[in-house]
N, C-alpha and C positions, 0 to 999 in steps of 0.2 A: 912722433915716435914716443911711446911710452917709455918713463922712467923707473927705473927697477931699485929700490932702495930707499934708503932715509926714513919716516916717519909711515909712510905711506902703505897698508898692506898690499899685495898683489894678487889679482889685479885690480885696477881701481874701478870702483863704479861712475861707467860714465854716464853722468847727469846729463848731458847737453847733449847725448845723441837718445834721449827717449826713457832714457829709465830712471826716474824720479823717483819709485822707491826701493831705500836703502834698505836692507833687511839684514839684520844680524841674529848670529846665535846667540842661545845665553851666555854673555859674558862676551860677547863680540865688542870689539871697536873699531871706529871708522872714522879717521880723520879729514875734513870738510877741505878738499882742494882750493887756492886762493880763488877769490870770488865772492858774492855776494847771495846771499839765499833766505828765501821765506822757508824755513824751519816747521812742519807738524810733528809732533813727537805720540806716537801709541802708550796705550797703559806700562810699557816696561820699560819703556825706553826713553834716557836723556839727553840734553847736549850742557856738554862741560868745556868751560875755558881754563886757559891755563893762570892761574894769580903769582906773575913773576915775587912780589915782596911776600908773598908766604910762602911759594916754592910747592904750591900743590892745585889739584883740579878741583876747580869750583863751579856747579851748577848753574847753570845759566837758563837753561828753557828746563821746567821739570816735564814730568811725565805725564800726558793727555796736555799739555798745552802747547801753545807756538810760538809763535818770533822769529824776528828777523835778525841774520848775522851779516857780517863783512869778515872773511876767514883770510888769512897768508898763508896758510898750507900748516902752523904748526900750533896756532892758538883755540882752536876749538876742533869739539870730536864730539862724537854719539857712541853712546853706552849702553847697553842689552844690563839692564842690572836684575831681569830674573835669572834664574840658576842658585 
């Protein structure tokens, strides 16, 4: 059963049943459910973690590139930074 709250918008994209890609609006963000993921990112779009000792979100994959994450549901998210 789906969870309705916390960090999470609604409703979530489910990755694991077939739909791989994430598409957000300008200015959209989508937080990466715990688990493990090979990451491609489009011209507008990044993935940021959370940097607990500076207290702000710091770029992690930029935009047109990749990488792989290990996410807990509240340390990395993807970012629509056109608009």
């Amino acid at each position: 059963m789906a969870r309705i709250g916390g960090a999470f918008p609604f409703p979530q994209a489910q990755v694991q049943e077939g739909g791989p890609k994430i598409e957000l609006a300008s200015g959209g963000v989508w937080y990466f459910p715990p688990g493990e993921y090979l990451v491609l990112c489009d011209a507008g779009t990044v993935v940021q973690w959370w940097d607990p000792i500076e207290t702000r979100w710091r770029t992690f994959i930029a935009a047109s590139n990749g990488g792989y994450i290990s996410a807990d549901g509240f340390n990395y998210r993807a970012v629509n930074t056109t608009g």
